[in-house]
DRENBAPA-698873 format. One record per residue (C-alpha): x, y, z; residue in three letters. Coordinates in nm, 2 decimals, m for minus. Layout:
REC      X      Y      Z marro
REC      X      Y      Z   ALA
...
//
This chain:
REC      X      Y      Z marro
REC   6.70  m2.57   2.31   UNK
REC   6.67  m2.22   2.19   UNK
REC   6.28  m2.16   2.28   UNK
REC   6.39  m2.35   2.60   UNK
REC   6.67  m2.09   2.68   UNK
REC   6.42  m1.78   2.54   UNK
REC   6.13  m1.95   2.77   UNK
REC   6.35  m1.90   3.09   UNK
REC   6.38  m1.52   3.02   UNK
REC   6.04  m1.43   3.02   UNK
REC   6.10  m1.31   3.38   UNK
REC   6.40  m1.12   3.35   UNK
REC   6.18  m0.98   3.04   UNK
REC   5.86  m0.85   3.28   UNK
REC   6.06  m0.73   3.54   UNK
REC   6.24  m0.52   3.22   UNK
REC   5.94  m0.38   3.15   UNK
REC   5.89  m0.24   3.48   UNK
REC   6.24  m0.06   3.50   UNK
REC   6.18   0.07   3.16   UNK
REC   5.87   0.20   3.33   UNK
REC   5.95   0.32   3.64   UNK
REC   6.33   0.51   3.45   UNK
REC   6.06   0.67   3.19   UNK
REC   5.82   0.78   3.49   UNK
REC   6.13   0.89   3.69   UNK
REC   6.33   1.13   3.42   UNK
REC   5.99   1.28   3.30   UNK
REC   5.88   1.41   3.59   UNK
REC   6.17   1.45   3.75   UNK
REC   6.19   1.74   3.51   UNK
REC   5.92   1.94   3.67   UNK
REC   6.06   1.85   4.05   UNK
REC   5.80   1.53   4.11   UNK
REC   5.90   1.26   4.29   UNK
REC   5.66   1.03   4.09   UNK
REC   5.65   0.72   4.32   UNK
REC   5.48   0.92   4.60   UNK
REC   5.20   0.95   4.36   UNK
REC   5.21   0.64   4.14   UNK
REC   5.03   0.25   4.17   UNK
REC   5.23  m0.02   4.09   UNK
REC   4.98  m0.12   3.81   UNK
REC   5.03   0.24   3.63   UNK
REC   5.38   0.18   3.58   UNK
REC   5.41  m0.04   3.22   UNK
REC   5.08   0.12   3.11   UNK
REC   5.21   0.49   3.19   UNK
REC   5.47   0.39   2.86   UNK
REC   5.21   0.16   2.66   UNK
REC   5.29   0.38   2.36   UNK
REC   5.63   0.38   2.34   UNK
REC   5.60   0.02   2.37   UNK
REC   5.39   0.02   2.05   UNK
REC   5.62   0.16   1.83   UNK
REC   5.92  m0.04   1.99   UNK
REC   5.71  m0.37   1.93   UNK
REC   5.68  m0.24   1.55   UNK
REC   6.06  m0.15   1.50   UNK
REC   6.12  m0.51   1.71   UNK
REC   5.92  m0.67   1.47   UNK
REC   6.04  m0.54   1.16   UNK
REC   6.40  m0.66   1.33   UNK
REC   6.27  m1.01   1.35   UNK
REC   6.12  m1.03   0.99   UNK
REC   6.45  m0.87   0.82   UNK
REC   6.65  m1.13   1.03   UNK
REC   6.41  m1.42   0.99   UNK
REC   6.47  m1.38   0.60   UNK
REC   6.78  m1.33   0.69   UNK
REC   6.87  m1.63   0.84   UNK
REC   6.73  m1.82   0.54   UNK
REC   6.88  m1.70   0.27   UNK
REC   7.23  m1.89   0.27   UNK
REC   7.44  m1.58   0.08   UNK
REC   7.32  m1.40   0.35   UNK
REC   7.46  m1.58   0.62   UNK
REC   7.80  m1.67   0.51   UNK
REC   7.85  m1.30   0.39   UNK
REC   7.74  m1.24   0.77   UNK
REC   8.00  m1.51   0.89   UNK
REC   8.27  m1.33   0.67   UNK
REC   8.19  m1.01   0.81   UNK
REC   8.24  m1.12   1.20   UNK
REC   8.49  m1.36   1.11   UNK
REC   8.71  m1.05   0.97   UNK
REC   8.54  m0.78   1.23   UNK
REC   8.67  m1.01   1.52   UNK
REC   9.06  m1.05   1.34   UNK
REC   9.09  m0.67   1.28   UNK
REC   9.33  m0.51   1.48   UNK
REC   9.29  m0.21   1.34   UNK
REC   8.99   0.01   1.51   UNK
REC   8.89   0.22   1.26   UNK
REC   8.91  m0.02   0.98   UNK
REC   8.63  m0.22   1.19   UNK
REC   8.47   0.08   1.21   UNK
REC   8.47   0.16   0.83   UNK
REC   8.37  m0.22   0.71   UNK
REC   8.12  m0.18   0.98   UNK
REC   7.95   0.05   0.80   UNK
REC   8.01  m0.12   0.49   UNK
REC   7.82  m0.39   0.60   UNK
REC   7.53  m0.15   0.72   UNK
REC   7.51   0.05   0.35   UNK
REC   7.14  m0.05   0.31   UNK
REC   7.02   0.05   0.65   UNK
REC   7.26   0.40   0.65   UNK
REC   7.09   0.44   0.29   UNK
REC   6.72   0.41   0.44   UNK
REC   6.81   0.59   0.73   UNK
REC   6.90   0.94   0.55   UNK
REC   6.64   0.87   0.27   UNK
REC   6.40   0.89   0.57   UNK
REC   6.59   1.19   0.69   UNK
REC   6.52   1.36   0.36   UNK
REC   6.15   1.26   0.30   UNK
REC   6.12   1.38   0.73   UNK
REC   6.32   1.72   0.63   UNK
REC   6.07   1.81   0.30   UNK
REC   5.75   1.73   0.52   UNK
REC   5.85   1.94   0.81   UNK
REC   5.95   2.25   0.59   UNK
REC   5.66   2.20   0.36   UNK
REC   5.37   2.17   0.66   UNK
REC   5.55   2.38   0.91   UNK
REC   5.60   2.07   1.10   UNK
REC   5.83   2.04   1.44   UNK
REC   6.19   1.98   1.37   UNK
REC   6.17   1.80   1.70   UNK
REC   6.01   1.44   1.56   UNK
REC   6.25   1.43   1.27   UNK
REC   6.60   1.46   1.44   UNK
REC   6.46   1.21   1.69   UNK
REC   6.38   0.95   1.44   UNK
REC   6.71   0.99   1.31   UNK
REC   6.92   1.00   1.62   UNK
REC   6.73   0.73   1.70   UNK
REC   6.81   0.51   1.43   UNK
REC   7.19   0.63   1.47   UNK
REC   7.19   0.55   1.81   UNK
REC   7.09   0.18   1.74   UNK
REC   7.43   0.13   1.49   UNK
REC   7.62   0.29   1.72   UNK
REC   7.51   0.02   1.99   UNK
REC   7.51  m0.26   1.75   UNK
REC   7.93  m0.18   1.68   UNK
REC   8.00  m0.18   2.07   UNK
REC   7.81  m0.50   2.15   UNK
REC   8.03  m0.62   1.85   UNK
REC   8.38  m0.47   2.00   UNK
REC   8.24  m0.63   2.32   UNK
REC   8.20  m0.97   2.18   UNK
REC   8.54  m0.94   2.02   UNK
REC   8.73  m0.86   2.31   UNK
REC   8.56  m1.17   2.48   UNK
REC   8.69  m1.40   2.26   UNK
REC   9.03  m1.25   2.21   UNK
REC   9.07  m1.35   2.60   UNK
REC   8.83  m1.63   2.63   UNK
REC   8.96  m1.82   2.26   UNK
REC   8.56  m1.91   2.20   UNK
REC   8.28  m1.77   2.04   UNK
REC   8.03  m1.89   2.24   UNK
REC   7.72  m1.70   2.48   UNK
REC   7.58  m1.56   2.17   UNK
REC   7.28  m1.54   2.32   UNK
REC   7.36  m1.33   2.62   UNK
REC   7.50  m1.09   2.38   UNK
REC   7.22  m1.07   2.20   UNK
REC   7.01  m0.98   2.53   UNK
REC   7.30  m0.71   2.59   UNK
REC   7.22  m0.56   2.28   UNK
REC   6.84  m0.57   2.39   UNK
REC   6.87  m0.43   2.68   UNK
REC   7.13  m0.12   2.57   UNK
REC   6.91  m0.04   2.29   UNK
REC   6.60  m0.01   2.50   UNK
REC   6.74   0.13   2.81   UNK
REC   6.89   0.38   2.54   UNK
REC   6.63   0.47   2.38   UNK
REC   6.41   0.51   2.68   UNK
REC   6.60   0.73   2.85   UNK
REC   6.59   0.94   2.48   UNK
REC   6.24   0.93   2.43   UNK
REC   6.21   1.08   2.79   UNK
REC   6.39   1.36   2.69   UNK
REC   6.20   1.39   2.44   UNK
REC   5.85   1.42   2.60   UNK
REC   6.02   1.63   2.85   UNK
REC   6.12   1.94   2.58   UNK
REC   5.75   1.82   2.42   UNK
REC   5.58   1.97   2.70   UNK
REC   5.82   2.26   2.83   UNK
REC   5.97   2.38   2.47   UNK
REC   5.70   2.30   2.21   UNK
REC   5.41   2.33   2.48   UNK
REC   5.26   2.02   2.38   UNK
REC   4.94   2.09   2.60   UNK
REC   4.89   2.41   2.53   UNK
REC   4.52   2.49   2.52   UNK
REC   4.40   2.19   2.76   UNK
REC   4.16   2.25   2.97   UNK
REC   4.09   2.17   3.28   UNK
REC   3.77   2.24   3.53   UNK
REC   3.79   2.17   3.90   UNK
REC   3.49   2.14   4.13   UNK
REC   3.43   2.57   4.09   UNK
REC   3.77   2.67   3.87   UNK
REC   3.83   2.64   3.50   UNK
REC   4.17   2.62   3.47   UNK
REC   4.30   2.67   3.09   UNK
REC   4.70   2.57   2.97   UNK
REC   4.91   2.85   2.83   UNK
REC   5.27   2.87   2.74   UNK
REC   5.40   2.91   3.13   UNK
REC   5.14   2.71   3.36   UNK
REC   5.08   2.40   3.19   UNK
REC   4.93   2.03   3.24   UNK
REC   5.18   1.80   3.26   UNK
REC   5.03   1.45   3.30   UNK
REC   4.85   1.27   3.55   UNK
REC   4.86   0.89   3.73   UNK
REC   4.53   0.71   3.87   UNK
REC   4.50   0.96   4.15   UNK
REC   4.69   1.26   4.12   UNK
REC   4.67   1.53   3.80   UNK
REC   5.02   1.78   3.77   UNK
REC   4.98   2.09   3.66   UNK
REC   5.32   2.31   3.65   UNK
REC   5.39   2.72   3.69   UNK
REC   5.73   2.75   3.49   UNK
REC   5.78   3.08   3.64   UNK
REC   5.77   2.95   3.96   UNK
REC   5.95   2.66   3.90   UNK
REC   5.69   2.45   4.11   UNK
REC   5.43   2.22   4.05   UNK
REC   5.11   2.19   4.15   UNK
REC   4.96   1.82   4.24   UNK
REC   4.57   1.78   4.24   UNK
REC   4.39   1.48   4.34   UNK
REC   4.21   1.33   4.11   UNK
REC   3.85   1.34   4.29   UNK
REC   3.89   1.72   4.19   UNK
REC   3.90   1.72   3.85   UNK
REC   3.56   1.71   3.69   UNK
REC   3.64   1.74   3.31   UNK
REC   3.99   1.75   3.13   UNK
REC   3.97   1.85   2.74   UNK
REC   4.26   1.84   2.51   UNK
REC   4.34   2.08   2.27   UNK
REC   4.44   1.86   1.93   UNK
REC   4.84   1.90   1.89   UNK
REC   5.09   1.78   1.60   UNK
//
C-alpha cells in the first residue's frame, strides 16, 4: 500500500522539479534585472539546476539509509515512539524545543564538527568563508524545518484526536526542505557571481570582439540561445544570442 500511495506521487514529484527549476532560474537572474522566461526552453528548466539536484540526491540518500537502519533496529523505533509520544503531550513550548534537540545530539554533534573541520580548511587554504556558513546554515535550516513540521503534526492531532496522514506530512517536510533550500542556494550563486566574482577571468570571443570578465562586467550564465553578460556599474545586462558567440573559456575558480 505504501509503494502504491508513493507510485501516485510521481507526478506531483516531476512537476516539483519544474517549480524548483523555474523559482531557481527566476531568483538568479532576477538579480541582474532578467526576466528569464523570455529567454528560456521548457526543456532547460530541470537541467539549468542538474547540480544542485546532485548533491540533494546524495544528502536524500544518506536520509534514506540512516532511516532505513533506522527503522530496523527496534530500540530505535520505540525510543522514536517515546520521543513523539511525549513531543505531541508537551504543553510546554520550549521544553519541546529543548528535548527536541535532545533527540538530535548526534546530528547537532556532526553538524559543528563539520563546522570546525570547514573553519580550519578555509583559514588554512585561504578558502571562501562563503561555502562553509552555507553548509552549516544549511544543515540548521533542515532541524529547524524538521521541529515545525513536528509542531504542525501536533497541533493536527490535538484538534483532529488521530495520528493519522503521516505520509502527507512527510511530503510537507519534503517539499519545505527543498523549496528552502532552493530558494538559499539561489542566494548563494547570486553573491557567487556579484561578491566573490565567481567568473572572473572568462572569456568570451564574439564573431570580431574578445570580450574578457573582470570584477564589474561579468558573464553571468547562459540558456540554449541566449549568453548574459552584466555591467555592474550600469546596473544593466547585456543579452547575446547565442549564434554570436564563437568560443567561451573559463577561468578555473574555487
Amino acid at each position: 500500500m505504501k509503494l502504491e500511495k508513493i507510485s501516485l506521487l510521481f507526478p506531483l514529484f516531476t512537476g516539483f522539479l519544474i517549480f524548483l527549476g523555474i523559482l531557481k532560474l527566476t531568483i538568479y537572474y532576477s538579480a541582474f534585472n532578467i526576466s528569464i522566461n523570455d529567454y528560456l526552453e521548457f526543456s532547460e528548466i530541470i537541467t539549468a539546476f542538474l547540480d544542485d539536484l546532485i548533491i540533494y540526491g546524495i544528502f536524500f540518500t544518506l536520509g534514506l539509509i540512516i532511516n532505513f537502519f533506522a527503522g530496523i533496529d527496534k530500540q530505535e523505533i520505540k525510543k522514536t515512539n517515546q520521543f513523539h509520544t511525549k513531543f505531541i503531550e508537551e504543553d510546554i513550548f520550549f521544553v519541546r524545543v529543548w528535548s527536541f534537540l535532545k533527540m538530535n545530539i548526534p546530528y547537532l554533534v556532526m553538524i559543528n564538527g563539520i563546522a570546525i573541520v570547514f573553519l580550519f580548511t578555509v583559514i588554512f587554504q585561504n578558502l571562501s568563508f562563503t561555502k562553509l556558513w552555507l553548509c552549516l546554515i544549511s544543515f540548521y535550516i533542515i532541524l529547524i524545518l524538521q521541529f515545525i513540521v513536528l509542531e504542525i503534526r501536533r497541533t493536527y492531532i490535538i484538534i483532529y484526536g488521530k495520528a493519522d496522514h503521516v505520509l502527507f506530512f512527510n511530503i510537507i517536510l519534503f517539499v519545505s526542505i527543498f523549496t528552502t533550500l532552493i530558494i538559499f542556494y539561489s542566494y548563494y550563486d547570486i553573491i557567487m557571481v556579484k561578491t566573490d566574482k565567481k567568473y572572473f577571468g572568462t572569456e568570451l570571443l564574439l564573431e570580431d570582439t574578445r570580450i574578457i570578465s573582470d570584477s564589474t562586467n561579468y558573464y553571468i550564465g547562459k540558456t540554449n540561445n541566449y549568453l548574459f553578460y552584466y555591467k555592474e556599474n550600469e546596473k544593466k545586462t547585456i543579452v547575446y544570442p547565442m549564434s554570436r558567440i564563437k568560443k567561451i573559456t573559463f577561468k578555473n575558480y574555487d
